[in-house]
N, C-alpha and C positions, 0 to 999 in steps of 0.2 A: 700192203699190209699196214694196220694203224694199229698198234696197242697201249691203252691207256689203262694205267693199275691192273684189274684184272679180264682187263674188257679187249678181245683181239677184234678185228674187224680182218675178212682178208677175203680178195677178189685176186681176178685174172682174165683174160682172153682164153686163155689152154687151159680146159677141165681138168684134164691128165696130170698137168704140171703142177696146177693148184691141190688135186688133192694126195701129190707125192708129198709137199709142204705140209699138209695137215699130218698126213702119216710122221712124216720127222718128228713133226711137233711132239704130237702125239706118245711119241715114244717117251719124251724126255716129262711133258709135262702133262697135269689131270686138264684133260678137257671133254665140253659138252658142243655136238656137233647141231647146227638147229637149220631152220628154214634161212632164205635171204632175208637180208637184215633188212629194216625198215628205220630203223632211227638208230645213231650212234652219235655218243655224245651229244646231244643237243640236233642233230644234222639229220632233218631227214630226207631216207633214200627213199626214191621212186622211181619205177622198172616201168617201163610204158614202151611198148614194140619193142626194139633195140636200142633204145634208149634210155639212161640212167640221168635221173634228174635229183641235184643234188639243193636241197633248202634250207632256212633255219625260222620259217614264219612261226612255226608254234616256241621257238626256242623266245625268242624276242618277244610275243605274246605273254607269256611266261614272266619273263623277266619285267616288263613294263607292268603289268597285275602284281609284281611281288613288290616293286616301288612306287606302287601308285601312280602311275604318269599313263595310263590309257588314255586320258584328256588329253597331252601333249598334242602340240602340232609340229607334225612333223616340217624339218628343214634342212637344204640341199647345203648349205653351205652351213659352218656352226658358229658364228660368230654374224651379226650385223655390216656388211659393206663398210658405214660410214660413224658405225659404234666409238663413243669417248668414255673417257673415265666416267661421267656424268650417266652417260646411259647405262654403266651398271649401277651407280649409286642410289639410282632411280625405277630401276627394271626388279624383275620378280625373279629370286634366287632361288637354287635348288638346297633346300634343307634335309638331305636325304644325306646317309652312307656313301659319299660319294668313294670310296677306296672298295668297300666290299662293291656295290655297283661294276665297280671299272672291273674289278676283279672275275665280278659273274659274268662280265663280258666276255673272258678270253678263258672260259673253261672250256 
């Protein structure tokens, strides 16, 4: 079960069990019962055989277009191996929201 504000997400192995859970719920609180979810929060699900495949490619697509950095290149480590003070002083800085940024990373 994952609920964010008014957003529930809820799975299971046992049909039966899962939807005794919704019925509780249900009793105490308004809810609308829909298809399987395909995106929450940012994260999308994907049902392939018996397989649940869990992403966030459009979420980070999204995010990189809202900050302009679709050009960026990407890189495996965040900082330069053999980087000095000089190499920042001399390197291309991010002039961007870096707190709201950090922030939209971890909604």
């Amino acid at each position: 079960m994952a609920l964010y504000d008014d957003d529930l997400l809820l799975g299971g192995s046992d049909v039966q069990e899962t939807n005794v859970i919704v019925d509780m719920l249900s009793k105490e609180f308004k809810m609308s019962k829909s298809e399987k979810a395909s995106e929450f929060l940012g994260i999308r699900i994907e049902f392939i055989s018996d397989n649940l495949f869990l992403h966030q490619e459009s979420y980070i697509l999204r995010l990189l277009k809202k900050y302009k950095m679709l050009d960026c290149n990407p890189s495996s480590i965040p900082i330069e191996t053999k980087a000095t003070a000089a190499t920042f002083e001399k390197g291309n800085h991010f002039n961007g929201p870096y707190r709201e940024l950090v922030g939209f990373y971890f909604i």
